[in-house]
PQR file with spaces between the fields and no chain letter, atoms N, CA, C, O and H, PARSE charges and radii, in Angstrom:
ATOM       1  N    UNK     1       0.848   -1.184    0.000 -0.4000 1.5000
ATOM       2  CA   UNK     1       0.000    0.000    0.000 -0.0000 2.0000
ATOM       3  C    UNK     1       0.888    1.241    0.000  0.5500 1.7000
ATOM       4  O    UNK     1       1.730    1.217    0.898 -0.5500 1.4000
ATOM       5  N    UNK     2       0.909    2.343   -0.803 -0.4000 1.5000
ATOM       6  CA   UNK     2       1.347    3.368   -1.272 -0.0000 2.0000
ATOM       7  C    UNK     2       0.611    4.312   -0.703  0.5500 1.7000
ATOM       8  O    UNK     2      -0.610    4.311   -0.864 -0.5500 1.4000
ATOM       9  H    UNK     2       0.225    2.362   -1.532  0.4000 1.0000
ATOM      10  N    UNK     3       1.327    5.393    0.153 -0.4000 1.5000
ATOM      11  CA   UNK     3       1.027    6.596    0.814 -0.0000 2.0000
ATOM      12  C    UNK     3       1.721    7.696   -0.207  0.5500 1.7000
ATOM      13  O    UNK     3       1.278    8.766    0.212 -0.5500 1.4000
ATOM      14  H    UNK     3       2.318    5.394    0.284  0.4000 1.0000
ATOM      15  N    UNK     4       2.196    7.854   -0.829 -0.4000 1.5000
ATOM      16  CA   UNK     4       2.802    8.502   -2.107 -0.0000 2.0000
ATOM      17  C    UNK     4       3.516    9.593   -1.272  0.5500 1.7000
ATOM      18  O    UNK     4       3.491   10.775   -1.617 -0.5500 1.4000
ATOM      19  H    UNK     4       2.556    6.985   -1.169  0.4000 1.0000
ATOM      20  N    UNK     5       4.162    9.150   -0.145 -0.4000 1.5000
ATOM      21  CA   UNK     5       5.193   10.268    0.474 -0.0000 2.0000
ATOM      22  C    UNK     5       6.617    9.344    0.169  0.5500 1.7000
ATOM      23  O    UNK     5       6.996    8.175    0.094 -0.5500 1.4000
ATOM      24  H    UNK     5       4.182    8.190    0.135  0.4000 1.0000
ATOM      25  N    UNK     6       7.225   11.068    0.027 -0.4000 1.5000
ATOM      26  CA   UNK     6       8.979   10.618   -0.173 -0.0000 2.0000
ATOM      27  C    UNK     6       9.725   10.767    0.790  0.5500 1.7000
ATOM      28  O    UNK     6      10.069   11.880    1.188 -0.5500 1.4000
ATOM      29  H    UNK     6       6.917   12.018    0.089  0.4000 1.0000
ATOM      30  N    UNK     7      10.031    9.852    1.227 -0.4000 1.5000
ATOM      31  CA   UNK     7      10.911    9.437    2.522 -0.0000 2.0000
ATOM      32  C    UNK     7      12.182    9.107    2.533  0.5500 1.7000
ATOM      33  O    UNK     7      12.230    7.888    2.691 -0.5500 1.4000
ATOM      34  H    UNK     7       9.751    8.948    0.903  0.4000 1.0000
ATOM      35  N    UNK     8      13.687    9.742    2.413 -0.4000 1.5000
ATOM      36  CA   UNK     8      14.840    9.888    2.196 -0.0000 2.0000
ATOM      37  C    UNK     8      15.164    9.085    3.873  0.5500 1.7000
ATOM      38  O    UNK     8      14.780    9.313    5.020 -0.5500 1.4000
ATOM      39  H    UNK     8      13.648   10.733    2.284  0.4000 1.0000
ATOM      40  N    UNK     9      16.384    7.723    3.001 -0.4000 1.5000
ATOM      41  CA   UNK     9      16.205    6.615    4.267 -0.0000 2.0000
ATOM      42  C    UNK     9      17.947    6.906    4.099  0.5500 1.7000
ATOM      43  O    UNK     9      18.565    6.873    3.035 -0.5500 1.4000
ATOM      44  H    UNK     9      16.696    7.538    2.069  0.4000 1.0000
ATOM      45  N    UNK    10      18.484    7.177    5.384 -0.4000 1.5000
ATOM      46  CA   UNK    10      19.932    7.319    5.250 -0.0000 2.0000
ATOM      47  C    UNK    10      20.570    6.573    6.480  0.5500 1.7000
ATOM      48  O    UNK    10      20.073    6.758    7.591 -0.5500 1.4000
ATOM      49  H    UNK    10      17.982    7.204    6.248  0.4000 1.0000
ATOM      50  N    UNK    11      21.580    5.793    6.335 -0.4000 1.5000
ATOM      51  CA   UNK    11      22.372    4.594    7.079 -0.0000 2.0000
ATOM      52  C    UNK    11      23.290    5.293    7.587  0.5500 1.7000
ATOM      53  O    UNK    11      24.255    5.740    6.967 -0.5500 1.4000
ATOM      54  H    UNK    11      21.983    5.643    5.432  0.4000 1.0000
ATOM      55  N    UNK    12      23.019    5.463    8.944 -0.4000 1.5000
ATOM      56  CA   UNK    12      24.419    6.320    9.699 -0.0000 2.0000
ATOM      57  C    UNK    12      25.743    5.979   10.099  0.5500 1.7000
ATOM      58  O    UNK    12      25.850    4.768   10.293 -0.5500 1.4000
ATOM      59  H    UNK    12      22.235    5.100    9.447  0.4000 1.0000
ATOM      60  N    UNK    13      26.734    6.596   10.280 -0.4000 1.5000
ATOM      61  CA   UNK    13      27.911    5.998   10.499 -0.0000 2.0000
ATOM      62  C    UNK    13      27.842    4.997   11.524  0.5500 1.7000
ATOM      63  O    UNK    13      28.412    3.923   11.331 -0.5500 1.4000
ATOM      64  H    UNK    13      26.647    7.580   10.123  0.4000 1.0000
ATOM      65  N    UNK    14      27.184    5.221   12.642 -0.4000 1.5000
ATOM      66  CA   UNK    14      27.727    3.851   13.890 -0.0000 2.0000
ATOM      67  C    UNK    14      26.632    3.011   13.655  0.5500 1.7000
ATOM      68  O    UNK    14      26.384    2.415   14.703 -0.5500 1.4000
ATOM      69  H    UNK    14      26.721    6.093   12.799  0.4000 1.0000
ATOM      70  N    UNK    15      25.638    2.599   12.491 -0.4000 1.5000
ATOM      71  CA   UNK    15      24.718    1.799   12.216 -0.0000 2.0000
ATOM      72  C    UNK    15      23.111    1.895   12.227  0.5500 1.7000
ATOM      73  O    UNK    15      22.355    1.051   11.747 -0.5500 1.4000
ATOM      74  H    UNK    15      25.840    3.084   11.640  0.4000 1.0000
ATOM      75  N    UNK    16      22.698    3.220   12.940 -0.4000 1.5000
ATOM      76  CA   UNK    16      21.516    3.117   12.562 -0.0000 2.0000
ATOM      77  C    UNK    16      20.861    4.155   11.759  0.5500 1.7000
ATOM      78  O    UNK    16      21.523    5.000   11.157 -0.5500 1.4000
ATOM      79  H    UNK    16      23.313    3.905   13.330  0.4000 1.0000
ATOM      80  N    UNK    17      19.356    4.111   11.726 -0.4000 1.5000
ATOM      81  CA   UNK    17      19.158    4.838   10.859 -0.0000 2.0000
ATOM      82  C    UNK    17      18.475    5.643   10.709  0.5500 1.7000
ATOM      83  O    UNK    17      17.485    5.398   11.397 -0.5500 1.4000
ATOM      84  H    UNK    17      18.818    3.424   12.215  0.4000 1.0000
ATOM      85  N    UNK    18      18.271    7.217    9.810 -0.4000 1.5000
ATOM      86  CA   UNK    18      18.043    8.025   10.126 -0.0000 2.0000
ATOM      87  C    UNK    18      16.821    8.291    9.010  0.5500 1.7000
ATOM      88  O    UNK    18      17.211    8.181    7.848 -0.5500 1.4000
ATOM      89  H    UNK    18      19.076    7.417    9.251  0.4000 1.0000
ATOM      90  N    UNK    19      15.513    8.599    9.164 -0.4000 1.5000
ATOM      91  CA   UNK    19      14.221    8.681    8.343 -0.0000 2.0000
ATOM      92  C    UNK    19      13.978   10.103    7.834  0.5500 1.7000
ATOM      93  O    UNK    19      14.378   10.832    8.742 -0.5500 1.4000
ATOM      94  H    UNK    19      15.196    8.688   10.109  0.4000 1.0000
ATOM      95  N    UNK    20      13.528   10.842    6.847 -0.4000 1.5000
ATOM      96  CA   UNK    20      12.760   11.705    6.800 -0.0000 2.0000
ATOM      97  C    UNK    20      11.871   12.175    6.035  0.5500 1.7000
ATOM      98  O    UNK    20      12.178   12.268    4.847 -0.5500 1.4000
ATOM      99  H    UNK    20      13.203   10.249    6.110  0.4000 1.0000
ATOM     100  N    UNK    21      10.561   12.596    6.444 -0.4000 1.5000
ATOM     101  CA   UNK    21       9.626   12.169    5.509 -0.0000 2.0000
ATOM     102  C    UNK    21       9.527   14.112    4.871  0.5500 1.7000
ATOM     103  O    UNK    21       9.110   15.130    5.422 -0.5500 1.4000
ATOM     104  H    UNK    21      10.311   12.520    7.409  0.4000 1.0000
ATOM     105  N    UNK    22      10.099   13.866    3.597 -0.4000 1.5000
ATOM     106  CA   UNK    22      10.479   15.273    2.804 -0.0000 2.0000
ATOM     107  C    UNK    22       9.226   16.163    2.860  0.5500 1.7000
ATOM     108  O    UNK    22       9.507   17.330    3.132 -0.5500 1.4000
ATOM     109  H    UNK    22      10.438   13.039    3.149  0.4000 1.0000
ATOM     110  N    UNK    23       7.795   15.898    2.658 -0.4000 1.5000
ATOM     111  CA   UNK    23       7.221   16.933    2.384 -0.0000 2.0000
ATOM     112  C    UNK    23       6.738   18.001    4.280  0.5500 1.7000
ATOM     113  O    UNK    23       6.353   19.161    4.426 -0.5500 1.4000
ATOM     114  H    UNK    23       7.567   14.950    2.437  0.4000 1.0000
ATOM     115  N    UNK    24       6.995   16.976    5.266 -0.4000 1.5000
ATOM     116  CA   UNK    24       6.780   18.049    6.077 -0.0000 2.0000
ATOM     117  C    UNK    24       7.833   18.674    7.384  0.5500 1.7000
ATOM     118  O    UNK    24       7.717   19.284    8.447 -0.5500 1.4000
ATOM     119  H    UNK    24       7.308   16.033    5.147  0.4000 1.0000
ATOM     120  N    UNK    25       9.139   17.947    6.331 -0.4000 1.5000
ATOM     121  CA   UNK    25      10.551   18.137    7.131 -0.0000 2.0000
ATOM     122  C    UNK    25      10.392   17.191    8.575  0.5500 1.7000
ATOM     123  O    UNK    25      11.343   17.383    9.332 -0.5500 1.4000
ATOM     124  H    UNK    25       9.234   17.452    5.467  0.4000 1.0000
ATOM     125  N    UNK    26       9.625   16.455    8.965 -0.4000 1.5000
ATOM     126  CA   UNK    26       9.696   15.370   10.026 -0.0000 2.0000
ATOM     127  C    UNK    26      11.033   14.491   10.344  0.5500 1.7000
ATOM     128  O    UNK    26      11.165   13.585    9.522 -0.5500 1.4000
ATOM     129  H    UNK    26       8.853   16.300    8.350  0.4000 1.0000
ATOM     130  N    UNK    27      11.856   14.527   11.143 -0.4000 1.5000
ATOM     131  CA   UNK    27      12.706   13.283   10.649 -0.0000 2.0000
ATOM     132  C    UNK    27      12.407   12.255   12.024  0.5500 1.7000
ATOM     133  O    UNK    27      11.652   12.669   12.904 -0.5500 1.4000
ATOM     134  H    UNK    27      11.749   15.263   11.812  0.4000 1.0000
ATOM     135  N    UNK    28      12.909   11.194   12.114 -0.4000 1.5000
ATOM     136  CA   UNK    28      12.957   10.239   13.293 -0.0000 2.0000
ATOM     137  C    UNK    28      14.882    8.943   12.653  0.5500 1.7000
ATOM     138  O    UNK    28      15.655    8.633   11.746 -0.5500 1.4000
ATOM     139  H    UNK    28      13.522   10.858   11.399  0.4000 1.0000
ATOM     140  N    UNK    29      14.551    8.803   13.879 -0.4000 1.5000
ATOM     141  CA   UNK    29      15.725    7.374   13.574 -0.0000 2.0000
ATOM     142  C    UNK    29      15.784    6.375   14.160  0.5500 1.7000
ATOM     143  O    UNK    29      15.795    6.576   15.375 -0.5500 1.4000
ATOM     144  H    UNK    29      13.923    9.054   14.615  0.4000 1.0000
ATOM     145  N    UNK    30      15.840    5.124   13.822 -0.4000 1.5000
ATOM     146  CA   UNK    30      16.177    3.944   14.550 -0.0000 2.0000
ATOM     147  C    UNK    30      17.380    3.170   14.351  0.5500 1.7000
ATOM     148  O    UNK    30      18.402    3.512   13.755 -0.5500 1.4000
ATOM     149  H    UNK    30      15.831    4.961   12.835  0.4000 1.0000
ATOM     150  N    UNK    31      17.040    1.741   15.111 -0.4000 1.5000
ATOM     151  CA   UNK    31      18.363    1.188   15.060 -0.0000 2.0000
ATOM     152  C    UNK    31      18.399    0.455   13.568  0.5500 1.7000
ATOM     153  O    UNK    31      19.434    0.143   12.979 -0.5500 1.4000
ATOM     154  H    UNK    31      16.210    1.463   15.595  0.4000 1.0000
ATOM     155  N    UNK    32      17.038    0.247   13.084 -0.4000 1.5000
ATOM     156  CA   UNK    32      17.249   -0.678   11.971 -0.0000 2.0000
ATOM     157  C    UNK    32      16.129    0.733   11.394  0.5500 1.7000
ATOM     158  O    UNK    32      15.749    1.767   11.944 -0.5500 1.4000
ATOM     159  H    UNK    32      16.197    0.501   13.562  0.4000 1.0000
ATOM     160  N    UNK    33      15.774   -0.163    9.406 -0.4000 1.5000
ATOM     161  CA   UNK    33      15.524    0.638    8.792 -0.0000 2.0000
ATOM     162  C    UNK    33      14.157    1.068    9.026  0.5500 1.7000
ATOM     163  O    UNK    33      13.603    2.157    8.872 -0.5500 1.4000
ATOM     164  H    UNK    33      16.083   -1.002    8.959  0.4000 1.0000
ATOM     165  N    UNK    34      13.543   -0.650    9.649 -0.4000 1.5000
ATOM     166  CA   UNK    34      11.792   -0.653    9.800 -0.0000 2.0000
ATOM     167  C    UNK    34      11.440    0.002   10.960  0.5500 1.7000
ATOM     168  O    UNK    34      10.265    0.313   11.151 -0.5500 1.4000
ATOM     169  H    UNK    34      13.993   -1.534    9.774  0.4000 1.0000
ATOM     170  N    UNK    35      12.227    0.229   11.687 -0.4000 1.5000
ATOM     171  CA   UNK    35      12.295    0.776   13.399 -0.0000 2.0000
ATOM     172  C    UNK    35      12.108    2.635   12.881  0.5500 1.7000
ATOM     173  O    UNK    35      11.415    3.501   13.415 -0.5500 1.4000
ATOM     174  H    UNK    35      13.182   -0.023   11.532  0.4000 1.0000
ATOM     175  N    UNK    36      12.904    2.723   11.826 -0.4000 1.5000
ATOM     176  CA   UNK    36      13.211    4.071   11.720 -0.0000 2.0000
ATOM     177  C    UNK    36      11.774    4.650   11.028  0.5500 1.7000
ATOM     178  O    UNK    36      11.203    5.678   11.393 -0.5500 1.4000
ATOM     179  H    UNK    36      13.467    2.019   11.393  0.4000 1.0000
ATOM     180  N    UNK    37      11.401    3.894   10.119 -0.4000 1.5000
ATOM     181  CA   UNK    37      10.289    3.805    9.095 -0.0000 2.0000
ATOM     182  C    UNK    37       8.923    4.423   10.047  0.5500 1.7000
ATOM     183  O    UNK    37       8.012    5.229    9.856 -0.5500 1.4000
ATOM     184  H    UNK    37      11.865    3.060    9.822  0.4000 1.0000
ATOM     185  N    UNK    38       9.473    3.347   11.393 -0.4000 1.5000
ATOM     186  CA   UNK    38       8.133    3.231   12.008 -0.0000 2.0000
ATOM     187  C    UNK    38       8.145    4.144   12.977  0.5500 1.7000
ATOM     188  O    UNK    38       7.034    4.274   13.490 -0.5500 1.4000
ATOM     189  H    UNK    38      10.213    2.692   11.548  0.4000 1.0000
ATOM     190  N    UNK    39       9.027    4.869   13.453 -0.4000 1.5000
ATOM     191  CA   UNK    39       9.100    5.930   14.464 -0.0000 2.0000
ATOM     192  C    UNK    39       8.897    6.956   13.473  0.5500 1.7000
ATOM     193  O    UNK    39       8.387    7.877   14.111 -0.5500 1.4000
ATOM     194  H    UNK    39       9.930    4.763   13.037  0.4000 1.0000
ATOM     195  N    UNK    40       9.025    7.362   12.108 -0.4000 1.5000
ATOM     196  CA   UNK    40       8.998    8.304   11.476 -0.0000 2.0000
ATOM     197  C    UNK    40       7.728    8.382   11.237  0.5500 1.7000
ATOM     198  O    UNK    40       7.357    9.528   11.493 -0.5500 1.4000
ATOM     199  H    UNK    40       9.439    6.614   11.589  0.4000 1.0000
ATOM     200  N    UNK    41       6.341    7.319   10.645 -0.4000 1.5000
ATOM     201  CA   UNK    41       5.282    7.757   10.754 -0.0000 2.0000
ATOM     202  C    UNK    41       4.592    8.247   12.056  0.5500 1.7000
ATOM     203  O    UNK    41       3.904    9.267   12.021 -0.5500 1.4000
ATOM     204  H    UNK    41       6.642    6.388   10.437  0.4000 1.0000
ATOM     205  N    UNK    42       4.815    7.321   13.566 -0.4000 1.5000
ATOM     206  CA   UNK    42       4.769    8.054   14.683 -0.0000 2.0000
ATOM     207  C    UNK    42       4.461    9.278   14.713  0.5500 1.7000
ATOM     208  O    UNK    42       3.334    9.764   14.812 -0.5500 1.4000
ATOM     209  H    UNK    42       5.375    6.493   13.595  0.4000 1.0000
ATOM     210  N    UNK    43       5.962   10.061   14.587 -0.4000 1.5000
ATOM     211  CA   UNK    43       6.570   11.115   14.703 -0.0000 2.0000
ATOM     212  C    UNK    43       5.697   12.051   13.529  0.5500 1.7000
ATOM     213  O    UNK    43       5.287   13.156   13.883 -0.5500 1.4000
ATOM     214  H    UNK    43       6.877    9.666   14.507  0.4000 1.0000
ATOM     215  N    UNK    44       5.470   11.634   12.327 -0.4000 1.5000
ATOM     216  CA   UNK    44       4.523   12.765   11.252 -0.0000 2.0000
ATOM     217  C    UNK    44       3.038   12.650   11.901  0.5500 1.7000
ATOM     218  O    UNK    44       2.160   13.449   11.573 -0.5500 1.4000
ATOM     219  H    UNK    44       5.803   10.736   12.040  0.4000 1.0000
ATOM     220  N    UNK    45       2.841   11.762   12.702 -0.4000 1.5000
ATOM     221  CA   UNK    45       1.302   11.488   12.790 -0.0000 2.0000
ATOM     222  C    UNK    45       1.376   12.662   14.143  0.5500 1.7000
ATOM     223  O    UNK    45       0.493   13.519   14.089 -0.5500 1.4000
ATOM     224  H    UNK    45       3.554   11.113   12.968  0.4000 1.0000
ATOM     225  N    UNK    46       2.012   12.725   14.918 -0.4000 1.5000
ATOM     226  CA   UNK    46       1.908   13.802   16.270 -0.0000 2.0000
ATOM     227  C    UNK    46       2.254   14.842   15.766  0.5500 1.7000
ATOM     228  O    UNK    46       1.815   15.875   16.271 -0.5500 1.4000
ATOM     229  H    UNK    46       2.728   12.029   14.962  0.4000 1.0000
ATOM     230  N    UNK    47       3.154   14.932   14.603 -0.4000 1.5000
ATOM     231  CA   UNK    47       3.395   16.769   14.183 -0.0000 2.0000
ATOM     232  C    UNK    47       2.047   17.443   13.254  0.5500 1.7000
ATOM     233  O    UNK    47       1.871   18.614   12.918 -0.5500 1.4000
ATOM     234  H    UNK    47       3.511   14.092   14.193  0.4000 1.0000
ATOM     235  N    UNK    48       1.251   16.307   13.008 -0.4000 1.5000
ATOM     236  CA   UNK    48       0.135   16.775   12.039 -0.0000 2.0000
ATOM     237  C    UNK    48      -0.501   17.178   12.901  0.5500 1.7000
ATOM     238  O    UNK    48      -0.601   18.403   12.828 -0.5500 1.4000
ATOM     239  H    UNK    48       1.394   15.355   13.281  0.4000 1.0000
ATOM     240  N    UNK    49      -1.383   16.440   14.328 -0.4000 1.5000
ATOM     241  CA   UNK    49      -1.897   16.373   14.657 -0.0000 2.0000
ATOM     242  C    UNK    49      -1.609   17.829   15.877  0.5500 1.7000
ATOM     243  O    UNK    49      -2.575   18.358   16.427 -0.5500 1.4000
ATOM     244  H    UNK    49      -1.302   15.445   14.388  0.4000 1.0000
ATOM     245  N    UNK    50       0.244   18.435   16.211 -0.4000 1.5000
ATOM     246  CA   UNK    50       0.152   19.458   16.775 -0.0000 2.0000
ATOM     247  C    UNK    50       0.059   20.714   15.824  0.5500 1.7000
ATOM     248  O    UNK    50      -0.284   21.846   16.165 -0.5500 1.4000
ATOM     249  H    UNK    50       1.028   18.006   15.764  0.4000 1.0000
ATOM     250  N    UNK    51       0.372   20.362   14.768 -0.4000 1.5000
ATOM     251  CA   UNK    51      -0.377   21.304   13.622 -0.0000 2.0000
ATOM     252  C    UNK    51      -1.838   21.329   13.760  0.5500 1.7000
ATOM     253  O    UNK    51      -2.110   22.275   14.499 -0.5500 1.4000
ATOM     254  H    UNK    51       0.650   19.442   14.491  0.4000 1.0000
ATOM     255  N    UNK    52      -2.355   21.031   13.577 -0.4000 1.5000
ATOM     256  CA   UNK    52      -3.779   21.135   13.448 -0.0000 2.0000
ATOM     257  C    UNK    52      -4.430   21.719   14.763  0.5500 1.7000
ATOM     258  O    UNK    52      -5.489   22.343   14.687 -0.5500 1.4000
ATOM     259  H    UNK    52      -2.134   20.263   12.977  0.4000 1.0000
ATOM     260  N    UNK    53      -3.606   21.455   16.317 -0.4000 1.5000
ATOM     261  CA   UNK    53      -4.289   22.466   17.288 -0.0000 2.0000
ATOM     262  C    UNK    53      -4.228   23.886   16.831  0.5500 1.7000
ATOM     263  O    UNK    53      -3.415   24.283   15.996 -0.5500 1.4000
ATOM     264  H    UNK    53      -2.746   20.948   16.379  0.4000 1.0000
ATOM     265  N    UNK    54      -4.932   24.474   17.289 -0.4000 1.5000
ATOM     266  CA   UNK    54      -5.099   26.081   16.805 -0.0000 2.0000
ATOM     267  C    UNK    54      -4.828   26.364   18.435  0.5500 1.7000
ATOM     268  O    UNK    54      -4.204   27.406   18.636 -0.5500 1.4000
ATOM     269  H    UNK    54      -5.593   24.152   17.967  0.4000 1.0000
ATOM     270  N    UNK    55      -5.127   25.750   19.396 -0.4000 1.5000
ATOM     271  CA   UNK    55      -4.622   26.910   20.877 -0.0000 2.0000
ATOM     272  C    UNK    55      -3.288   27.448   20.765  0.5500 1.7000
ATOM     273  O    UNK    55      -2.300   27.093   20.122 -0.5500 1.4000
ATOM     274  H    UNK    55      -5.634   24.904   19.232  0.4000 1.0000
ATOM     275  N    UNK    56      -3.551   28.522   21.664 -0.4000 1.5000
ATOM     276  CA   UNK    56      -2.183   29.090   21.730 -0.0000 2.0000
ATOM     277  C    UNK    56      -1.074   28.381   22.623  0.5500 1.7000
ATOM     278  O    UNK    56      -1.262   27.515   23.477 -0.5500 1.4000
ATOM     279  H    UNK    56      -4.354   28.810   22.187  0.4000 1.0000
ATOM     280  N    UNK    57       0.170   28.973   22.207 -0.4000 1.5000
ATOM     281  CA   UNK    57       1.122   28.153   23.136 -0.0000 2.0000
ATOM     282  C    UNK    57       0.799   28.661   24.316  0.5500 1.7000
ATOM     283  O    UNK    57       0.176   29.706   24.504 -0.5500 1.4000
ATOM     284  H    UNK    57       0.323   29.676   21.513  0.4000 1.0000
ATOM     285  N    UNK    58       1.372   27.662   25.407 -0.4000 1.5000
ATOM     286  CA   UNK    58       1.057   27.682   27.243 -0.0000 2.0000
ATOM     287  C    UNK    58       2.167   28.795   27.402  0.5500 1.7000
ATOM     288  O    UNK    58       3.216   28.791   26.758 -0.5500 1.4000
ATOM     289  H    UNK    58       1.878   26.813   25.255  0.4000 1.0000
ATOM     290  N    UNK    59       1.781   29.831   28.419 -0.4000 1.5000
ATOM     291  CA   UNK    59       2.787   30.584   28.750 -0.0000 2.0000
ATOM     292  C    UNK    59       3.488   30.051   29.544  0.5500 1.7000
ATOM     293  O    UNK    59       2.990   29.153   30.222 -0.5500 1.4000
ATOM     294  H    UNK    59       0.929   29.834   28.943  0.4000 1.0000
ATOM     295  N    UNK    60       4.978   30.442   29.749 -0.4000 1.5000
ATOM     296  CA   UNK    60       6.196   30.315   29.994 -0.0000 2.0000
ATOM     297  C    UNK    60       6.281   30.154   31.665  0.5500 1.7000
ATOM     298  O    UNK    60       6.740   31.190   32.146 -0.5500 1.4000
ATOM     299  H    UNK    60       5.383   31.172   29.198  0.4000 1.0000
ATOM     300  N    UNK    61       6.027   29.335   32.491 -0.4000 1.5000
ATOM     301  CA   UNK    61       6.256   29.400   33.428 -0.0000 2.0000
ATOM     302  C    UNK    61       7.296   28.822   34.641  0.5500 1.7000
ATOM     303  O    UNK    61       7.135   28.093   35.620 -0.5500 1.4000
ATOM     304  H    UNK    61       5.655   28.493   32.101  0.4000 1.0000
ATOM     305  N    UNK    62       8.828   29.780   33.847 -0.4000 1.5000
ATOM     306  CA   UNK    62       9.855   29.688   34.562 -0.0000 2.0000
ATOM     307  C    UNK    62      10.238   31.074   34.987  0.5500 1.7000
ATOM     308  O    UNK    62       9.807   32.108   34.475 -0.5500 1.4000
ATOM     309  H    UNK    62       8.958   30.372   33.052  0.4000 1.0000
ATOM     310  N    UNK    63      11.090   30.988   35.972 -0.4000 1.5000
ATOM     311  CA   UNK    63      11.803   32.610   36.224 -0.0000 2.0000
ATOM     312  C    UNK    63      12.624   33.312   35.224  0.5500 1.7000
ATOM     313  O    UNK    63      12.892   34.511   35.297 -0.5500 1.4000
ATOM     314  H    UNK    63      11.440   30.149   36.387  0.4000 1.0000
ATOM     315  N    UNK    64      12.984   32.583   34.361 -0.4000 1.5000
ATOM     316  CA   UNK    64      13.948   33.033   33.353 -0.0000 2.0000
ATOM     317  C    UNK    64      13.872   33.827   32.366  0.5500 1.7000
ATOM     318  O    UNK    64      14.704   34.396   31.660 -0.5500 1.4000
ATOM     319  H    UNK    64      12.766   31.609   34.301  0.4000 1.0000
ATOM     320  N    UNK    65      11.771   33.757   32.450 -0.4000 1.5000
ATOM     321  CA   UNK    65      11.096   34.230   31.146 -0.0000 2.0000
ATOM     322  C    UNK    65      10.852   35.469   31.572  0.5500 1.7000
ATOM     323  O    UNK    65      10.952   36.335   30.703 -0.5500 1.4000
ATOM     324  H    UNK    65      11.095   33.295   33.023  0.4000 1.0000
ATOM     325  N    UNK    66      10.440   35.963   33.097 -0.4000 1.5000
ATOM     326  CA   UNK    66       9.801   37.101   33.591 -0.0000 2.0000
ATOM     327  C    UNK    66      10.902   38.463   33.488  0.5500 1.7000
ATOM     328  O    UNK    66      12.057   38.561   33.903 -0.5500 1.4000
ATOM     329  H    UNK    66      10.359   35.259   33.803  0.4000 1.0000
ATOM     330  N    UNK    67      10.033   39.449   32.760 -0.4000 1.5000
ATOM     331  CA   UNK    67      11.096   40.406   32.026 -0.0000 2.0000
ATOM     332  C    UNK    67      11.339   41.317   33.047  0.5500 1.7000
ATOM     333  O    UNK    67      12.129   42.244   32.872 -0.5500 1.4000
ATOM     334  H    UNK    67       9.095   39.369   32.422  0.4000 1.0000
């Protein structure tokens, strides 16, 4: 089954691997390719889904922020 997204699959130097699914700049990585595959839809399925909230971001509540 074909999702017709282009997904640039790259093999890292100490062995694993690094996913990214091109049209919404998402990346993820695993240790193997299907691991990576599969953390990368994960990973597009929660960035769609924090796209699509419209609330605003939570204000800042550390000391670091208070001007």
């Amino acid at each position: 089954m074909s999702t017709g997204r282009e997904i640039r699959l790259i093999e890292e130097d100490d062995g694993g691997w690094s996913a990214v699914d091109e049209e919404t700049g998402v990346a993820s990585q695993g240790e193997t390719r299907r691991e990576a595959l599969s953390n990368l839809d994960e990973a597009v399925e929660l960035t769609k889904e924090a796209r699509a909230d419209e609330s605003d971001a939570p204000t800042p509540d550390a000391p670091w922020f208070d001007s």
